[in-house]
PDB file of N, CA, C, O and CB in Angstrom:
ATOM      1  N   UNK A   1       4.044  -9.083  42.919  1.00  0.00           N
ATOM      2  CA  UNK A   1       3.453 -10.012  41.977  1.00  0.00           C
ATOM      3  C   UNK A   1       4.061  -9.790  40.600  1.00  0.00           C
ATOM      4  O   UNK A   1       3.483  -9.074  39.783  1.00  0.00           O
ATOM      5  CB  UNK A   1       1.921  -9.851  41.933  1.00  0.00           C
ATOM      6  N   UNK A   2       5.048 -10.302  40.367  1.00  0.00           N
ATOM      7  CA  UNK A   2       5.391 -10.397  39.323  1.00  0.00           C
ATOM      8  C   UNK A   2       4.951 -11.539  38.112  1.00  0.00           C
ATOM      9  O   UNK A   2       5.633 -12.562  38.054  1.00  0.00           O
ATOM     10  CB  UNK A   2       6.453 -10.342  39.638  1.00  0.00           C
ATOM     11  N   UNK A   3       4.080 -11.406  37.375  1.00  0.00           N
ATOM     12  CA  UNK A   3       3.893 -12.441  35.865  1.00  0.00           C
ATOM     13  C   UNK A   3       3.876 -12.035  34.893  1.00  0.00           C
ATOM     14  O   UNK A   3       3.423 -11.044  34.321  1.00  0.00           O
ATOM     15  CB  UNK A   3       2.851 -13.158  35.586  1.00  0.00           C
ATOM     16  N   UNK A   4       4.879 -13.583  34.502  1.00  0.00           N
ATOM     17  CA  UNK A   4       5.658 -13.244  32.953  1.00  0.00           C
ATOM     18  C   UNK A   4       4.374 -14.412  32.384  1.00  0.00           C
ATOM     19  O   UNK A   4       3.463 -15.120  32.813  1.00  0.00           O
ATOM     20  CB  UNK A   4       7.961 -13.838  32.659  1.00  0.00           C
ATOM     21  N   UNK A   5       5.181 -13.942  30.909  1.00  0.00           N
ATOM     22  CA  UNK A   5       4.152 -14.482  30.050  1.00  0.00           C
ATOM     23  C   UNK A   5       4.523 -15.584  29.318  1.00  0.00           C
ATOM     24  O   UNK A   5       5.671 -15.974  29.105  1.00  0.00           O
ATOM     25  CB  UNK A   5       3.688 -13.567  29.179  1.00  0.00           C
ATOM     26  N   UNK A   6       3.420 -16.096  28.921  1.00  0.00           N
ATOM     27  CA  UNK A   6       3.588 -17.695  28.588  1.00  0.00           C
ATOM     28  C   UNK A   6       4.525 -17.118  26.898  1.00  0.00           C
ATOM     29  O   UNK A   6       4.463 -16.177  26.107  1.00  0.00           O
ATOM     30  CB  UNK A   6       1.489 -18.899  28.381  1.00  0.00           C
ATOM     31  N   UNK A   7       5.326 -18.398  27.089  1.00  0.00           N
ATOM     32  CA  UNK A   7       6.243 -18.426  25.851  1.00  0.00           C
ATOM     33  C   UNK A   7       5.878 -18.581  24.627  1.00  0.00           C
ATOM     34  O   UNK A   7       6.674 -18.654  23.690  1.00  0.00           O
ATOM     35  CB  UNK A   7       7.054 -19.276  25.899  1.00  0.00           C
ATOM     36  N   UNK A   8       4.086 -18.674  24.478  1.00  0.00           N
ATOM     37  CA  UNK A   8       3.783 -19.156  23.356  1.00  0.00           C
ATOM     38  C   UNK A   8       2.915 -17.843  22.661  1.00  0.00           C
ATOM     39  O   UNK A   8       2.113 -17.874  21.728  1.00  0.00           O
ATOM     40  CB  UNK A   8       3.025 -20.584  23.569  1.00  0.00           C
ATOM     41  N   UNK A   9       3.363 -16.745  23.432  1.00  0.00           N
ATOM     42  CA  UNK A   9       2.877 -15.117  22.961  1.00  0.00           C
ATOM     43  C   UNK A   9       4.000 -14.929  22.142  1.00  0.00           C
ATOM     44  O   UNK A   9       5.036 -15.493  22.494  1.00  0.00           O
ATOM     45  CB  UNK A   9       2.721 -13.753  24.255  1.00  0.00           C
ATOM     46  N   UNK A  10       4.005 -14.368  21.295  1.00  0.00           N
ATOM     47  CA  UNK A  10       4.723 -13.166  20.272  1.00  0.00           C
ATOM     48  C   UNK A  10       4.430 -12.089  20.304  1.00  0.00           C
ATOM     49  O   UNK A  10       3.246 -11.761  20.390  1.00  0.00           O
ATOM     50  CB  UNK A  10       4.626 -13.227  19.018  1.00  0.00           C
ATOM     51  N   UNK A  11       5.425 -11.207  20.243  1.00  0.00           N
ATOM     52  CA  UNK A  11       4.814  -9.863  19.556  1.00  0.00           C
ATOM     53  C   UNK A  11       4.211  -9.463  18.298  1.00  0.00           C
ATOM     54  O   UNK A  11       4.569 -10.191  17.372  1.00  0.00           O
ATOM     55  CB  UNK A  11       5.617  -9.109  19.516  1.00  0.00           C
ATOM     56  N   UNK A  12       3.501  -8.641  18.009  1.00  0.00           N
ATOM     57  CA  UNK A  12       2.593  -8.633  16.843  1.00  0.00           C
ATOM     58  C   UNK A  12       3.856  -8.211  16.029  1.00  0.00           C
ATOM     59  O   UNK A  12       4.828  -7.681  16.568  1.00  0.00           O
ATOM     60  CB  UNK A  12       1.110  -7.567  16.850  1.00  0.00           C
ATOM     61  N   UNK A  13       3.767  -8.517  14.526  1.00  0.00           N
ATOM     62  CA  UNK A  13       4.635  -7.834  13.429  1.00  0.00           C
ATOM     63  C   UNK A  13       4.114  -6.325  13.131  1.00  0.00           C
ATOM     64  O   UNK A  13       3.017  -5.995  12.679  1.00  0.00           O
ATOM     65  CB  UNK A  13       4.563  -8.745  11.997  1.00  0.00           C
ATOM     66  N   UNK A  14       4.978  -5.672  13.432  1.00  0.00           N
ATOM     67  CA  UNK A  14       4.619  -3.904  13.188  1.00  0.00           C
ATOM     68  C   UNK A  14       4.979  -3.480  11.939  1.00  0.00           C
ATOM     69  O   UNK A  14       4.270  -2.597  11.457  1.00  0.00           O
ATOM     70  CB  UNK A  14       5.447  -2.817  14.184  1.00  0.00           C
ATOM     71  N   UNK A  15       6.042  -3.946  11.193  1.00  0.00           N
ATOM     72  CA  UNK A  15       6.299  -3.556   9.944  1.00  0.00           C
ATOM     73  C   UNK A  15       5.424  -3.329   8.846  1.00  0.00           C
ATOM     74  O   UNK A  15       4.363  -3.949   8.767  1.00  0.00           O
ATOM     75  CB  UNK A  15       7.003  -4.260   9.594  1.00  0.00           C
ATOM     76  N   UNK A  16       5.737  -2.580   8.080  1.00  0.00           N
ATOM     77  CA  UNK A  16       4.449  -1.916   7.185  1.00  0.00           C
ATOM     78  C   UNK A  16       4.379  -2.989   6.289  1.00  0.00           C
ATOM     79  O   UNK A  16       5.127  -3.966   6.278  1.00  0.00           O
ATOM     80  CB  UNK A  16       4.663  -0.322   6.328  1.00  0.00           C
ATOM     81  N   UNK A  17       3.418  -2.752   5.518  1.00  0.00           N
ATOM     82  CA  UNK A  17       3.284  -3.788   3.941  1.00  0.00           C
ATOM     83  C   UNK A  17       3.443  -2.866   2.704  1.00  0.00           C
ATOM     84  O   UNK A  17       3.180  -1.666   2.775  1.00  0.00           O
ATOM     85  CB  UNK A  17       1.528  -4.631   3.691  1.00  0.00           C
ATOM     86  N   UNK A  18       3.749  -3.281   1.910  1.00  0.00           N
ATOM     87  CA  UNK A  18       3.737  -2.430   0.810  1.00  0.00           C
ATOM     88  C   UNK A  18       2.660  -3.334  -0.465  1.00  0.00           C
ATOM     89  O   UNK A  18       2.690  -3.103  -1.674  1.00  0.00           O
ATOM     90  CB  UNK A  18       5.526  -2.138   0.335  1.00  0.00           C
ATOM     91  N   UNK A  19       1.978  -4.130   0.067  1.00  0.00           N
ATOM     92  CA  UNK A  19       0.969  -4.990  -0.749  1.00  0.00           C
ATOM     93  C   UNK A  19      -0.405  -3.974  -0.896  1.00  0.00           C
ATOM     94  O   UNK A  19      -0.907  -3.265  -0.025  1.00  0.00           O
ATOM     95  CB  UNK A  19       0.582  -6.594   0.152  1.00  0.00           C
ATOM     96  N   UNK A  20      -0.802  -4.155  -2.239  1.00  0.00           N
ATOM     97  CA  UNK A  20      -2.054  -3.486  -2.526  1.00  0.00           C
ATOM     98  C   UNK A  20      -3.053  -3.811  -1.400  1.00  0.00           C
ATOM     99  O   UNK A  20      -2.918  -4.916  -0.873  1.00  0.00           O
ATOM    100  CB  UNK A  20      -2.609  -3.918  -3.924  1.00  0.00           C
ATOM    101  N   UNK A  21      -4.017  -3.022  -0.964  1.00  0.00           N
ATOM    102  CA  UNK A  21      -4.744  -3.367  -0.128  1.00  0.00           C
ATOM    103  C   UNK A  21      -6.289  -4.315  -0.561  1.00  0.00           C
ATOM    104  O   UNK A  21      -6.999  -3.866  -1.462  1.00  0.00           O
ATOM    105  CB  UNK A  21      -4.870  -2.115   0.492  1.00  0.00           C
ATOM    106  N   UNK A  22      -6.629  -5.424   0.058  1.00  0.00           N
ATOM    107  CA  UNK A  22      -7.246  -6.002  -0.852  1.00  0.00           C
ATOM    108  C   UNK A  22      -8.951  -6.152  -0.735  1.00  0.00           C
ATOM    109  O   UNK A  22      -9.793  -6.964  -1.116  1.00  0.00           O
ATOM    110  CB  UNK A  22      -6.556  -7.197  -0.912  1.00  0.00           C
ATOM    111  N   UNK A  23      -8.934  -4.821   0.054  1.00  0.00           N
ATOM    112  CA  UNK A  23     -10.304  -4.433   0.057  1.00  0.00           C
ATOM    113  C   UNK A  23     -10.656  -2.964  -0.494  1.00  0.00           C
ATOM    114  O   UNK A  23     -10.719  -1.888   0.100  1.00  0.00           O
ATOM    115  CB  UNK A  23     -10.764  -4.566   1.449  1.00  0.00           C
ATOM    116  N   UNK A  24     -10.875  -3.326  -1.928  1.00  0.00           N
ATOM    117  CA  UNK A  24     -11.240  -1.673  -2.392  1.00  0.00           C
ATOM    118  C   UNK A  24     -12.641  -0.914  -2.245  1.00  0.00           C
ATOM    119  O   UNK A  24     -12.977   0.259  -2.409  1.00  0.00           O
ATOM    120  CB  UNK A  24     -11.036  -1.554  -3.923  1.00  0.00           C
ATOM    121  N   UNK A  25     -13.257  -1.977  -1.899  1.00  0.00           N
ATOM    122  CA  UNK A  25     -14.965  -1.260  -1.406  1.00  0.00           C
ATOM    123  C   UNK A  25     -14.612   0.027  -0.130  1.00  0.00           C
ATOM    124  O   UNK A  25     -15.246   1.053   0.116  1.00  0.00           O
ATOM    125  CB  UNK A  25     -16.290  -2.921  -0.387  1.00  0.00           C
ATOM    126  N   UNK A  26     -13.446  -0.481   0.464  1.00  0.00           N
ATOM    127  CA  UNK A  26     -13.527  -0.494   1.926  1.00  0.00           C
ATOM    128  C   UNK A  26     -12.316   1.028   1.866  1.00  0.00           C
ATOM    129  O   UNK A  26     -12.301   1.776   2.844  1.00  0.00           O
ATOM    130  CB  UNK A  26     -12.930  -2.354   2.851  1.00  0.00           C
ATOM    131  N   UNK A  27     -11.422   1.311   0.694  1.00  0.00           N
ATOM    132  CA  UNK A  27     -10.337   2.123   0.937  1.00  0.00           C
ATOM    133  C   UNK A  27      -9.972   1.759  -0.681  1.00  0.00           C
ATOM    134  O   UNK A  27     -10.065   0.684  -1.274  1.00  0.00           O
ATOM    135  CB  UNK A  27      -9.204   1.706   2.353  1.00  0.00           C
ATOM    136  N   UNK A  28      -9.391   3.473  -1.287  1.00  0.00           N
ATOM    137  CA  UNK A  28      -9.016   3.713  -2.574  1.00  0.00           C
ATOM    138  C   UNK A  28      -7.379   4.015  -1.989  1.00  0.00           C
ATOM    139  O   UNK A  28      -7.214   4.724  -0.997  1.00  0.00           O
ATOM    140  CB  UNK A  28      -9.996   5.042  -3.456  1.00  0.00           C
ATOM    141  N   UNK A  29      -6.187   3.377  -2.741  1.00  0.00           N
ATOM    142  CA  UNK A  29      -5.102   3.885  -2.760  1.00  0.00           C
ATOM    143  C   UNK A  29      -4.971   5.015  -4.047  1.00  0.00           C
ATOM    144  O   UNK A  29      -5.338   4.772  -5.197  1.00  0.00           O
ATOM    145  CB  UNK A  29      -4.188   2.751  -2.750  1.00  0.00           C
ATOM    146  N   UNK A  30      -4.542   5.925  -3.722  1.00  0.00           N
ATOM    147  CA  UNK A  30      -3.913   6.697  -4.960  1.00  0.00           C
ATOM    148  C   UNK A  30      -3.007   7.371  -4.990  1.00  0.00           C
ATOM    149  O   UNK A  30      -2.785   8.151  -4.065  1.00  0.00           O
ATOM    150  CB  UNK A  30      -4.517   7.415  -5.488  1.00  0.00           C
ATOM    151  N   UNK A  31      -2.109   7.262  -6.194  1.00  0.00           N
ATOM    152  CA  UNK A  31      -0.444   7.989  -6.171  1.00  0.00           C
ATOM    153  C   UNK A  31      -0.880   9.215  -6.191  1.00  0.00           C
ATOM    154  O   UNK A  31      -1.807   9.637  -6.882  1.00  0.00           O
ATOM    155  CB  UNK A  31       0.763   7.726  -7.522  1.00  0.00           C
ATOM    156  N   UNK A  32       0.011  10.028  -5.164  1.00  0.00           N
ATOM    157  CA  UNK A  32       0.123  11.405  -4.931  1.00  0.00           C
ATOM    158  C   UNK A  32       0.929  12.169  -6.289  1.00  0.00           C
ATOM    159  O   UNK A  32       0.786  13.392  -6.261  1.00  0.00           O
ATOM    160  CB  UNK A  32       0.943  11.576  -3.468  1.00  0.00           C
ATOM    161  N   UNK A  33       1.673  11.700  -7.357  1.00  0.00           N
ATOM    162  CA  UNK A  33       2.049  11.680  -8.206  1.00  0.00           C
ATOM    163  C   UNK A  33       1.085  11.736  -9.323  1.00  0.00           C
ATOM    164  O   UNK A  33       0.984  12.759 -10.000  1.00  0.00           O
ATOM    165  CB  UNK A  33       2.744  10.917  -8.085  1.00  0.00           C
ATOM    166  N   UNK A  34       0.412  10.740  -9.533  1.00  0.00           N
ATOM    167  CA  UNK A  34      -0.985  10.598 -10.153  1.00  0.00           C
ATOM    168  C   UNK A  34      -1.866  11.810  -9.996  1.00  0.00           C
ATOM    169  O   UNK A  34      -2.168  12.589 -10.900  1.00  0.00           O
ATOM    170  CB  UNK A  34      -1.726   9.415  -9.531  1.00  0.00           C
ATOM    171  N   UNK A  35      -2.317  11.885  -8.481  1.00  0.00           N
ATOM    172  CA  UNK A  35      -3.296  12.988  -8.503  1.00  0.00           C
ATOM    173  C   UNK A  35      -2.934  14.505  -8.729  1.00  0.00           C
ATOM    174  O   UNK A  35      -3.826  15.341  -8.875  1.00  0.00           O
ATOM    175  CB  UNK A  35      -3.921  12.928  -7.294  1.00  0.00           C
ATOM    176  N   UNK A  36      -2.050  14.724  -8.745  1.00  0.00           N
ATOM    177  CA  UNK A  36      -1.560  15.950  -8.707  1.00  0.00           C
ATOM    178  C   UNK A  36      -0.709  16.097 -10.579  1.00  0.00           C
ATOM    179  O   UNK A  36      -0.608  17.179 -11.157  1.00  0.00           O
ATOM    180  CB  UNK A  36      -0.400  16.014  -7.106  1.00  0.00           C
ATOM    181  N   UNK A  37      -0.369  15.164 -10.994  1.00  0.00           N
ATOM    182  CA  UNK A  37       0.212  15.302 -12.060  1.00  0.00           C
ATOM    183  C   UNK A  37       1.433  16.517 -12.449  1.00  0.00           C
ATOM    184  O   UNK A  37       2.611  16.466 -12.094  1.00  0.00           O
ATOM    185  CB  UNK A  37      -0.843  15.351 -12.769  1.00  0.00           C
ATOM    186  N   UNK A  38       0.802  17.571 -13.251  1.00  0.00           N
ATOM    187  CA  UNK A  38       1.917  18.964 -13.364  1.00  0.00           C
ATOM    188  C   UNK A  38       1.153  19.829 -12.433  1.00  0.00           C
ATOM    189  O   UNK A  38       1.914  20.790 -12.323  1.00  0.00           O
ATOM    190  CB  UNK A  38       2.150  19.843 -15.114  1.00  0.00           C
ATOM    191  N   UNK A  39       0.223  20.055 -11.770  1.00  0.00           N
ATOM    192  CA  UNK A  39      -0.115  20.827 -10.758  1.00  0.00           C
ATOM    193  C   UNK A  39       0.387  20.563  -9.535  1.00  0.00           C
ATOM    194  O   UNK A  39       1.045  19.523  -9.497  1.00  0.00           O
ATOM    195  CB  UNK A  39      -1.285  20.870 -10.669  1.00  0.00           C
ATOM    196  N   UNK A  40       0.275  21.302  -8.279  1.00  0.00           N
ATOM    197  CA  UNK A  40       0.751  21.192  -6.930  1.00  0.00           C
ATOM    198  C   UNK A  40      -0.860  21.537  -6.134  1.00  0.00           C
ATOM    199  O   UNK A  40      -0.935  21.855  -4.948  1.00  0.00           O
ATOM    200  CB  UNK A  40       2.215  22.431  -6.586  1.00  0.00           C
ATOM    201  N   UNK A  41      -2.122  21.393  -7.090  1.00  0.00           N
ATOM    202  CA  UNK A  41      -3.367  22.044  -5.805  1.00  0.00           C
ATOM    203  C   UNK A  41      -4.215  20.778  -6.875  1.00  0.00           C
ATOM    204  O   UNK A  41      -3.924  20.352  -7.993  1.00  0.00           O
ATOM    205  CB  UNK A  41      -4.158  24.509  -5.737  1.00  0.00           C
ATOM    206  N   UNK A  42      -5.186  20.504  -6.070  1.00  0.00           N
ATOM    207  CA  UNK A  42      -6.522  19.982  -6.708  1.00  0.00           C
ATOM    208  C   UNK A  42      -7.344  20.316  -5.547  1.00  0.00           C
ATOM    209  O   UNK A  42      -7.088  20.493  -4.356  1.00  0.00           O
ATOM    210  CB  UNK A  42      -6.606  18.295  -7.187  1.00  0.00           C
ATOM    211  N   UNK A  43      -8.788  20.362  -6.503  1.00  0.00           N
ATOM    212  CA  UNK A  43      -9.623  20.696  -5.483  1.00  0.00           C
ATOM    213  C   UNK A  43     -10.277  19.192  -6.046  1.00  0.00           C
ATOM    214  O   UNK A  43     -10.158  18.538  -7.082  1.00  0.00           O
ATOM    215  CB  UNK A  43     -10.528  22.361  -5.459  1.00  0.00           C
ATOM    216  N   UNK A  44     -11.232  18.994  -4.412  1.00  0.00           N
ATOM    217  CA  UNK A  44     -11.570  17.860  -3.860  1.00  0.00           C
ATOM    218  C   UNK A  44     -13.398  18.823  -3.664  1.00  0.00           C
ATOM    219  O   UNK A  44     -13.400  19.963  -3.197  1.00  0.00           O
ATOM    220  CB  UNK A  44     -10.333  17.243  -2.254  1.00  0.00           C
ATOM    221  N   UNK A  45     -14.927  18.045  -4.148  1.00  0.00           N
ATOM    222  CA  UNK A  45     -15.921  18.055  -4.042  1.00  0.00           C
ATOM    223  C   UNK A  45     -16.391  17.106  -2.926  1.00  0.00           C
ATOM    224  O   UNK A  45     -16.286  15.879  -2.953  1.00  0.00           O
ATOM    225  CB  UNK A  45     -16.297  17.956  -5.139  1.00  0.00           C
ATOM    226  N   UNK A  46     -16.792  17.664  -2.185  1.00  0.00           N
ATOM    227  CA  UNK A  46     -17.339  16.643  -0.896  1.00  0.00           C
ATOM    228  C   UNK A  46     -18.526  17.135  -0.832  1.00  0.00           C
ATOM    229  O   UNK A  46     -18.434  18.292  -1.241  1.00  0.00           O
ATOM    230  CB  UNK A  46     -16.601  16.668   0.664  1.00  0.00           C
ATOM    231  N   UNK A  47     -20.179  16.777  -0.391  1.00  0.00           N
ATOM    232  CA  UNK A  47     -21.130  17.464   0.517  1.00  0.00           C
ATOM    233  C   UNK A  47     -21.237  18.596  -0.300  1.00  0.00           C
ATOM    234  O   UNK A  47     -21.396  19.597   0.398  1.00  0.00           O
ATOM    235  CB  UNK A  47     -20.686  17.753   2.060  1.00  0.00           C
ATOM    236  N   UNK A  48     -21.212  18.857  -1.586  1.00  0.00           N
ATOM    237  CA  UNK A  48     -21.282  20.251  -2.121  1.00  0.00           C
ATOM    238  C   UNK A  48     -20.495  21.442  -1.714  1.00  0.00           C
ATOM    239  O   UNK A  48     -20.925  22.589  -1.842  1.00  0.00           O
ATOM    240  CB  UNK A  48     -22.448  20.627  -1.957  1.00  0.00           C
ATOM    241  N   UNK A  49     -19.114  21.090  -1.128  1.00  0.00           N
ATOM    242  CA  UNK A  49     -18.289  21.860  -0.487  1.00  0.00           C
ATOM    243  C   UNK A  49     -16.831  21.659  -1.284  1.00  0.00           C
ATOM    244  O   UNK A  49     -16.566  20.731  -2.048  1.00  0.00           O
ATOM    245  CB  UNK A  49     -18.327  21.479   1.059  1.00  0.00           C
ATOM    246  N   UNK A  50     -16.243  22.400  -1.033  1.00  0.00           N
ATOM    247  CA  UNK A  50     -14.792  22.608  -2.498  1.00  0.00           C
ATOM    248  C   UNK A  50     -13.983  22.400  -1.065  1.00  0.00           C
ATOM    249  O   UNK A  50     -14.204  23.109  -0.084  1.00  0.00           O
ATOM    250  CB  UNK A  50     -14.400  24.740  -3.832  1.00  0.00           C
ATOM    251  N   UNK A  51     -12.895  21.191  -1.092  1.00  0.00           N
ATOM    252  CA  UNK A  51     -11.765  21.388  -0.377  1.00  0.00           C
ATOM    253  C   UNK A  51     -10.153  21.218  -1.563  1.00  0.00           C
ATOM    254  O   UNK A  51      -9.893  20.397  -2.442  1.00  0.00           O
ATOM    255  CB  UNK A  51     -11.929  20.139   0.967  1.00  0.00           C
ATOM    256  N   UNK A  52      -9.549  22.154  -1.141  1.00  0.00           N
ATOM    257  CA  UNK A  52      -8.221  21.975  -1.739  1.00  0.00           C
ATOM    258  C   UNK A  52      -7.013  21.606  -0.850  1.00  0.00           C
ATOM    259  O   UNK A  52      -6.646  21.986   0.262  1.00  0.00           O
ATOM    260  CB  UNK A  52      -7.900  23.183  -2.400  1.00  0.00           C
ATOM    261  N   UNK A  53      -6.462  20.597  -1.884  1.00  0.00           N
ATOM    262  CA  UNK A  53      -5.293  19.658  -1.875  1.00  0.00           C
ATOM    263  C   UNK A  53      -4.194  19.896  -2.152  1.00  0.00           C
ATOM    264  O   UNK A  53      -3.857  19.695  -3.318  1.00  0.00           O
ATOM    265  CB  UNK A  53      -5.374  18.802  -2.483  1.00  0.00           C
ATOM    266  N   UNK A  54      -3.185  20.428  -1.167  1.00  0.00           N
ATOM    267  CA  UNK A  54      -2.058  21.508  -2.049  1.00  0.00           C
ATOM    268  C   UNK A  54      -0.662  20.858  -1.277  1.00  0.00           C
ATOM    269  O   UNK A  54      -0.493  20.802  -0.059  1.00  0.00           O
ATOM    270  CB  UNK A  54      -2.325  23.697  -1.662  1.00  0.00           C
ATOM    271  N   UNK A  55       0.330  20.365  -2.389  1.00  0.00           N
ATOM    272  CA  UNK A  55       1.061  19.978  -1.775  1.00  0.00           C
ATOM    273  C   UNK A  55       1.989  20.642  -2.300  1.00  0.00           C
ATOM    274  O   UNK A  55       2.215  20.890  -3.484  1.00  0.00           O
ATOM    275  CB  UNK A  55       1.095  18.843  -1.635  1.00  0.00           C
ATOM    276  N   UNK A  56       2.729  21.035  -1.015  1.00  0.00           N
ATOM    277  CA  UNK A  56       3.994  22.335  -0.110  1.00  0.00           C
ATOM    278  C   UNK A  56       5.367  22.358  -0.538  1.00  0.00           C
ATOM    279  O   UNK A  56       5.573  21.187  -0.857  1.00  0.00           O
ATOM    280  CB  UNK A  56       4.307  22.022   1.660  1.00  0.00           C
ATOM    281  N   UNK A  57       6.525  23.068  -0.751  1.00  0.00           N
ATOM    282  CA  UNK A  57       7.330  22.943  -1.185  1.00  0.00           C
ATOM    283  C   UNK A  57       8.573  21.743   0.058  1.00  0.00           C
ATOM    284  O   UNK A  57       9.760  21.424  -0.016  1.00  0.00           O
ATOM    285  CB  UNK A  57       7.511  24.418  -1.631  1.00  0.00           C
ATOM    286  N   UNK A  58       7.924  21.565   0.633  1.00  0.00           N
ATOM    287  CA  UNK A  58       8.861  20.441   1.113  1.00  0.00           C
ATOM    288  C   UNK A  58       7.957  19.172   1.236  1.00  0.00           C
ATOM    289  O   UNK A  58       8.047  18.360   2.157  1.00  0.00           O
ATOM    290  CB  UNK A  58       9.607  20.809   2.603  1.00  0.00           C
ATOM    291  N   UNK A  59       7.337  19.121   0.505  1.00  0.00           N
ATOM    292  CA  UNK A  59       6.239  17.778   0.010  1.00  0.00           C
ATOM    293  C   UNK A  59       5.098  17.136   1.156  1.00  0.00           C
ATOM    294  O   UNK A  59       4.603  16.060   1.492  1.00  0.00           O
ATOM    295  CB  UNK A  59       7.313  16.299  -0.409  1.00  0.00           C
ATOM    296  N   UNK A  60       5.064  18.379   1.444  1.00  0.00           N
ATOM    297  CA  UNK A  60       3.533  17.733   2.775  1.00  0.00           C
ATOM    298  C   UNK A  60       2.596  17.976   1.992  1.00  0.00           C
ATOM    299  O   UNK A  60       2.855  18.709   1.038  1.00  0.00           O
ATOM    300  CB  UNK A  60       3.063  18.661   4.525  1.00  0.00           C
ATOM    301  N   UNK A  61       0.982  17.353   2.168  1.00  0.00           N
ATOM    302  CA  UNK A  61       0.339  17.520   1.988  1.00  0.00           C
ATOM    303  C   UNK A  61      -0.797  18.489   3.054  1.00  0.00           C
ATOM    304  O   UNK A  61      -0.904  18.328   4.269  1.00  0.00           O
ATOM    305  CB  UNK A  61       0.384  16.572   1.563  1.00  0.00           C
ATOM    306  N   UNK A  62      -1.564  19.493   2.219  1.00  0.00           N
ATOM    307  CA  UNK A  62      -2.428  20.236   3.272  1.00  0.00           C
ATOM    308  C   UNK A  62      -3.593  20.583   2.885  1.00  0.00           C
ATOM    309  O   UNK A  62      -3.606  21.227   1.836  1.00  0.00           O
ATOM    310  CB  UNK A  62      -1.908  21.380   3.750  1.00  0.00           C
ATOM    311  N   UNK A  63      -4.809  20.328   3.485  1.00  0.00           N
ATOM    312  CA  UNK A  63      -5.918  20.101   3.354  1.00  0.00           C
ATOM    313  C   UNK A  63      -7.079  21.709   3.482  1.00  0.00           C
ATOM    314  O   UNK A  63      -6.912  22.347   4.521  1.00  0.00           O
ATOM    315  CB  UNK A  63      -6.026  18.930   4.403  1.00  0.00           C
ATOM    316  N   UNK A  64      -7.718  22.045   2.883  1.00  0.00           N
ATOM    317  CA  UNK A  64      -8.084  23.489   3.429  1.00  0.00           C
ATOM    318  C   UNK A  64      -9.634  23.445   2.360  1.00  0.00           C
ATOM    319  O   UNK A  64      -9.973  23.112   1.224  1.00  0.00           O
ATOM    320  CB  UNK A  64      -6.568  25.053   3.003  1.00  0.00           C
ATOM    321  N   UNK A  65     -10.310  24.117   3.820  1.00  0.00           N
ATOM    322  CA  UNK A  65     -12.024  24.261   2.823  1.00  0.00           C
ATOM    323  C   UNK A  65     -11.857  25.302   2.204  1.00  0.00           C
ATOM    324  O   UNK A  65     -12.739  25.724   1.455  1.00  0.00           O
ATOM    325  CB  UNK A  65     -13.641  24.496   3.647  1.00  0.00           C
TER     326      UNK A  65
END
């Protein structure tokens, strides 16, 4: 049983966007540049709990309570 598909399917577009996202209730963008400024750590307040934000000498970011 072979079925093909009707010609009037496409594949979805996978390519990224680089458009602001246009729901900010829903999701905050922020430059990693921005948040970090002349430091390489910030700490992050959640739940009354301290997490730090430390980004690595080959530019990953890493997350730690």
């Amino acid at each position: 049983m072979n079925k093909q598909l009707p010609d009037s399917i496409e594949p979805p577009d996978l390519t990224l966007s680089t458009k602001q996202d246009t729901t900010p209730a829903l999701r905050q963008r922020l430059n990693s540049a921005e948040l970090f400024s002349e430091s390489r750590e910030v700490v992050i307040e959640h739940a009354g709990e301290e997490y730090r934000l430390r980004l690595t000498r080959q530019d990953k970011l890493i997350l730690t309570k």
